[in-house]
N, C-alpha and C positions, 0 to 999 in steps of 0.2 A: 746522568746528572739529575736531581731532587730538582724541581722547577719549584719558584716560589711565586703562587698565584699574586697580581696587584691589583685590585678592585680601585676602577676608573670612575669618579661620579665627574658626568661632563655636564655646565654649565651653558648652554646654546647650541644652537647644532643647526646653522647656517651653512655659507660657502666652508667655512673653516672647522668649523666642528663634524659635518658631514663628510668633508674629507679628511678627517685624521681617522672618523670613525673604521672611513675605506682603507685607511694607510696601515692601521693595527691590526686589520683582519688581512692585509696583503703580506704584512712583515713580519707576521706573530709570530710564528715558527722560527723565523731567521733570529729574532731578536731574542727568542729562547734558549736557541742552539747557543748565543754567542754568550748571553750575559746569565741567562740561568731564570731568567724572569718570565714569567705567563703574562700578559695584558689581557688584561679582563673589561670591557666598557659593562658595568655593575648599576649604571644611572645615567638618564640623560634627560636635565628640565628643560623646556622648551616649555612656550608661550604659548602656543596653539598644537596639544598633544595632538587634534583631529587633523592635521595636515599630513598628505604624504610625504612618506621621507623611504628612499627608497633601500637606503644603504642602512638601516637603524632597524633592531628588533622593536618593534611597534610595544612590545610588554615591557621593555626598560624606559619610557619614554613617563615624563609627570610633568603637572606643573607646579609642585611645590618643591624650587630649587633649595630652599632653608631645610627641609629631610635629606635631602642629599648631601648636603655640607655637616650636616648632624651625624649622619648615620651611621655607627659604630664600624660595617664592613664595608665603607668604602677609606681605602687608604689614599688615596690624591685624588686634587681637583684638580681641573681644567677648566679656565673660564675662557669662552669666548663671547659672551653676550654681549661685551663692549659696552661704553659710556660709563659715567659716575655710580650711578645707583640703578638700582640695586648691588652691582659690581663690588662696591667696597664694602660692603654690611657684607657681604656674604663670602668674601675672598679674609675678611677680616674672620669671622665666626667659623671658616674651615682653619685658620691658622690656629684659633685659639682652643679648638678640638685636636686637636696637634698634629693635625693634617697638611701636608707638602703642601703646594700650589703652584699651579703651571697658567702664566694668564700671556694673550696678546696686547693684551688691551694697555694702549699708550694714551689714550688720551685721561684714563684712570693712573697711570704713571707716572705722566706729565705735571697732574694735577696736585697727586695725593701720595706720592713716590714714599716722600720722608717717612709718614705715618704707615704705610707699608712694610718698608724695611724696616722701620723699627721693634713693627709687632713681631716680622719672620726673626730678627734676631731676638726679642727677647724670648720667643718660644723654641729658639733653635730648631728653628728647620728651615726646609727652600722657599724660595717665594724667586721662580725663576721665568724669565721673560726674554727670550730668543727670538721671538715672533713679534715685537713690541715696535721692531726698530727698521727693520731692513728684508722682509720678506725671511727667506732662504737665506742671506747672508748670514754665515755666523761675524757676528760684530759687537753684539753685547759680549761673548764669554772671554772673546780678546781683550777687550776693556776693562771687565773686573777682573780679570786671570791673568795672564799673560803680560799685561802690557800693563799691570799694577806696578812696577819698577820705575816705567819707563816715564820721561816728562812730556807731559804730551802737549803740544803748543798748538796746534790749530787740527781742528774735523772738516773735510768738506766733501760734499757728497749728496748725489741724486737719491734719494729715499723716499720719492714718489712715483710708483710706476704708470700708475695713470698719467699723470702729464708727462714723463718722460717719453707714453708710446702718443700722446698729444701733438709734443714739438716733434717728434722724430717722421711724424704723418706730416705734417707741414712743411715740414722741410726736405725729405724725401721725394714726396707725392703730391707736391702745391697745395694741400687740401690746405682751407680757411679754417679757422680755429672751432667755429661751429660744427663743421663737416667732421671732421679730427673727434673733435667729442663725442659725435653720436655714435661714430664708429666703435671709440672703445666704451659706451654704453653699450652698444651690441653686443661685444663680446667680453662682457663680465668686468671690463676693468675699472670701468666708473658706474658708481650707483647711481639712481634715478636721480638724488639732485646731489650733484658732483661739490658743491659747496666746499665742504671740506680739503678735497685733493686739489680743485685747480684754484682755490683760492690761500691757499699754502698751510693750511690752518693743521691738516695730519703732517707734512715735512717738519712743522714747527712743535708737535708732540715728541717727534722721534729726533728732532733737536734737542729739545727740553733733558730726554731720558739719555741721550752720549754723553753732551756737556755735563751732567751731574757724575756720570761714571769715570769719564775719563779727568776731570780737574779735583775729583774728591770734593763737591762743592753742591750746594741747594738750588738747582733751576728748575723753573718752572714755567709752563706752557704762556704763561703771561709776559715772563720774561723776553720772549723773544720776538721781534718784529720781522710782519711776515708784510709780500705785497704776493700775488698769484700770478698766473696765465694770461688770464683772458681780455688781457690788453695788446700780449704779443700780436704780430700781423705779420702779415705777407712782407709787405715792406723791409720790415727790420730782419725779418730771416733775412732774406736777399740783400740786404746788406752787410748783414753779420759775413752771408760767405764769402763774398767780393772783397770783406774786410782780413777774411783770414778767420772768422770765427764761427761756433756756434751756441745756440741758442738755450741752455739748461735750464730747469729749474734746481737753484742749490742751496743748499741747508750749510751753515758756514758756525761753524763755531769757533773763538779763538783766545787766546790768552794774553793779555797784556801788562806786564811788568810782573814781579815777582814777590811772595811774600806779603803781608798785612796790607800792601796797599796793590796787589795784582788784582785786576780786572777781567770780566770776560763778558767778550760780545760774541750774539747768539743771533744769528739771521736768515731768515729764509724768502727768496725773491728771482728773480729771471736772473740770469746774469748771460754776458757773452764772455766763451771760453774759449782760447787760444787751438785751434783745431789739430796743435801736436800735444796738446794734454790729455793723457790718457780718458779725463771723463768725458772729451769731447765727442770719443766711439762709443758712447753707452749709447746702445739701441733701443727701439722699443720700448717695453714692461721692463728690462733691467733694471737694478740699482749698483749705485756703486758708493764706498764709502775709503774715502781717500785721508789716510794720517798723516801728519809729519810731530817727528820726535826729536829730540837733541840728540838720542843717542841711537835709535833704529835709523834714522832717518824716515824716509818715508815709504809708507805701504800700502798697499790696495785691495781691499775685499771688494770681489764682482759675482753678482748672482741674479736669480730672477727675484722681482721685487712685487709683483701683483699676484693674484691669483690664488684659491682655494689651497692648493694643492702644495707649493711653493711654502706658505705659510703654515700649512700643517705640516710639513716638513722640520721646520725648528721647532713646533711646538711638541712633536714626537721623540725630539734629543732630548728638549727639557726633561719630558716625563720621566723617558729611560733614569738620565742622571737623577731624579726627584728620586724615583724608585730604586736605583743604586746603593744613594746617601741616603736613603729612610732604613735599608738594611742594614746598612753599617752605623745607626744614632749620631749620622754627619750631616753637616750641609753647607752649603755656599754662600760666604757672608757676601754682602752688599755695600763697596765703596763707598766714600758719598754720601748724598741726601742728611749730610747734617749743618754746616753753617750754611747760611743763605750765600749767595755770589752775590760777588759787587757785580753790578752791571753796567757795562758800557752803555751809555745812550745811542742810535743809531746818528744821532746830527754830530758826534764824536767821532763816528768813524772814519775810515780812509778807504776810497777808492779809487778806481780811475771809471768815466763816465765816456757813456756813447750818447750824444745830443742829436739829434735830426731838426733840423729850425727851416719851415718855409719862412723867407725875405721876398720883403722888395727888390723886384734886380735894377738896380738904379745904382748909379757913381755914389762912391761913401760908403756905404750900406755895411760890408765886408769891415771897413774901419771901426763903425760905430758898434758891432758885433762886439769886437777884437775888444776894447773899452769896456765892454761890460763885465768879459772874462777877467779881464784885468783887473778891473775895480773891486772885484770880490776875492782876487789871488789865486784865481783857477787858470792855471796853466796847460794852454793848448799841443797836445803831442802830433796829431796831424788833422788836415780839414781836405774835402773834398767836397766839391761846389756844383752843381747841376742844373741848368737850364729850364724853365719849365713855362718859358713865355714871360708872361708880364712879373712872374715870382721865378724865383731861384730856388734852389734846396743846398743846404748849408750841411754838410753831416760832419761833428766833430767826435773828436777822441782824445778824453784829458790825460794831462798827467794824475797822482795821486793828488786827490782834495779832498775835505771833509763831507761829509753829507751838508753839513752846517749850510757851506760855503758853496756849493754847487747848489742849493735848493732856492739859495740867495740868488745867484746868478739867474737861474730857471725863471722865477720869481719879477728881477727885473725886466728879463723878456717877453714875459706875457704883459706889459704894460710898454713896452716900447713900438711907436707907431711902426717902424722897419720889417717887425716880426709879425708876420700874417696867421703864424700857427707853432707852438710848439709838439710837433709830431710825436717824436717819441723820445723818451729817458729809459737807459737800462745801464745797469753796472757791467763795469768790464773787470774779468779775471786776469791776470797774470803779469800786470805792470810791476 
């Protein structure tokens, strides 16, 4: 078999770039035998060329990424540099030299998706993002491929694996949320300032970038409302298990009515999950990304969600397919990213709610509780009451109420003299 060389200009060369570096010179061979393709890494910009890099020929190595998105013999890019910019001048100027492009980068997706996809389609070629969403999962190519037919009415799914191996230490291992962080700061899966992951802000880019694929509709990283981690506690795990549940962080996309006036709400926040729902066994760094359809019903992609290696994993299928469709003058259109979505507001939505309320344990108390629930139309599904001397512990479980309506409630209890503390608020899955 004729091998046909593909000259790789790679775009950063971090956790993820350093390891796909390793992944092409591990696969090269196999990937030749099967598809007829050479990988070639032909360029790699980096920020600080004097740094070691121990997996990188030190002579391919620049820091002028705009020559390498220029440069006649490199046939695909690969950006991992992440963030806005530079990312889009230069993801845009390789497309418009009529060059593939393979990017992980979601917060660039989240952002700037539309204008993306419009330049890969108007120049027809790939502009392909496996690695954007879900680590290792394949979940983007099911969305645009596969499951194009299908109606897809709700996404939900763990697509942070730093907090998912967060809660899963806390709840396992009693470790306090603190303790829990620095562990996966130790071992690569949270960055020095964790910002982004435990405060939901990367679950809510790879929100942004499903809901646009899967509804055929324009979301954007603004669109969607996020609350994080790092309020969960001891407390509330051990409750959640006593209750039957645990403790996720989840990324919820969904569809509401159909046609000119359909809606869709985009969320990402703790929630407690029913401990026989399959996302309730995601361990660890996993991710998992859970559908429901009209006509599939419902599906489940599970993989490793953090980590260098994981993520160079998808981003080395794109390439393959980039360099497949760039021999055959094909490529992979892009769903989506054209009208804006109507957006749900989150004070519209419906859930059901887990309350934690220290009270006065005094005659009444429980009555005047019951009165507030009521007055707001938040219907109580069970309550359990706990002793704790002069105060009580009230823990409840609603039926479905709005956010509206439940913040209302919340709201009058931090101003009624009975309620000594509002503990803790977290959404419940599976009423």
């Amino acid at each position: 078999m004729t091998s046909t060389p593909i000259n790789i200009g790679l775009l950063g060369c971090g956790s993820v770039g350093g390891a796909l570096v390793e992944l092409i010179a591990e696969r090269a061979d196999a990937i030749e035998e099967t598809t007829g393709l050479r990988l070639v890494i032909g360029a790699v910009a980096v920020r600080n060329a004097s740094k070691s890099r121990t997996s990188v020929d030190e002579s391919l190595l620049t820091t002028d990424a705009r020559a390498v998105v220029s440069d006649p013999a490199i046939d695909v890019v690969v950006e991992v540099i992440g963030g806005i910019e530079p990312a889009r001048e230069l993801i845009l100027e390789a497309m418009k030299n009529g060059k593939p492009v393979v990017t992980a980068n979601k917060e660039l997706l989240a952002n700037c998706g539309s204008e993306l996809y419009g330049a890969a389609a108007a120049s027809g070629i790939d502009l392909l993002f496996e690695a954007a969403a879900a680590g290792a999962i394949p979940i983007i190519r099911p969305l645009r491929e596969s499951l194009l037919g299908e109606d897809l009415r709700r996404i939900m799914g763990i697509v942070n694996g730093t907090t998912n191996y967060i809660l899963t230490k806390m709840a396992e291992d009693g470790a306090e949320y603190a303790d829990a962080l620095s562990d996966a700061q130790r071992l690569g899966y949270a960055e020095r300032d964790p910002t982004a992951d435990v405060e939901g802000f990367d679950a809510g880019a790879k929100a942004a970038i499903m809901a646009s694929l899967a509804f055929g509709v324009r979301v954007v990283a603004g669109d969607v409302y996020h609350e994080g981690i790092s309020e969960v506690s001891q407390a509330d795990i051990a409750f959640a298990r006593r209750l039957g549940y645990e403790i996720k962080l989840l990324t919820i996309a969904e569809v509401f009515g159909s046609g000119p006036d359909r809606e869709i709400g985009v969320r990402v926040h703790p929630a407690m999950v029913p401990e026989d729902h399959p996302l309730a066994s995601v361990r660890d760094s996993f991710n998992a990304v859970f559908l429901e359809g009209t006509a599939a019903g419902q599906l489940m992609f599970y993989g490793r969600g953090a980590g260098g290696r994981p993520t160079a994993s998808a981003v080395l299928g794109d390439l393959i397919d980039a360099a497949l469709n760039l021999g055959q003058h094909s490529h992979r259109r892009v769903p989506g990213g054209g009208t804006s979505a109507k957006i749900r507001p989150i004070d519209q939505l419906e859930t059901a709610y887990y309350l934690n309320l220290e009270v006065a344990d005094s005659p009444g108390v429980l009555a005047e509780v019951a009165g507030v629930f009521g007055r707001h139309g938040v219907s109580i599904r069970s309550m359990e009451q706990e002793g704790l001397g002069v105060e009580a512990r009230l823990v409840f479980i609603t039926h479905l109420a709005t956010e509206r309506d439940l913040q209302a409630t919340v709201a009058e209890f931090r101003s009624l003299p009975v309620v000594t503390g509002v503990r803790s608020l977290m959404r419940v899955i599976g009423e």
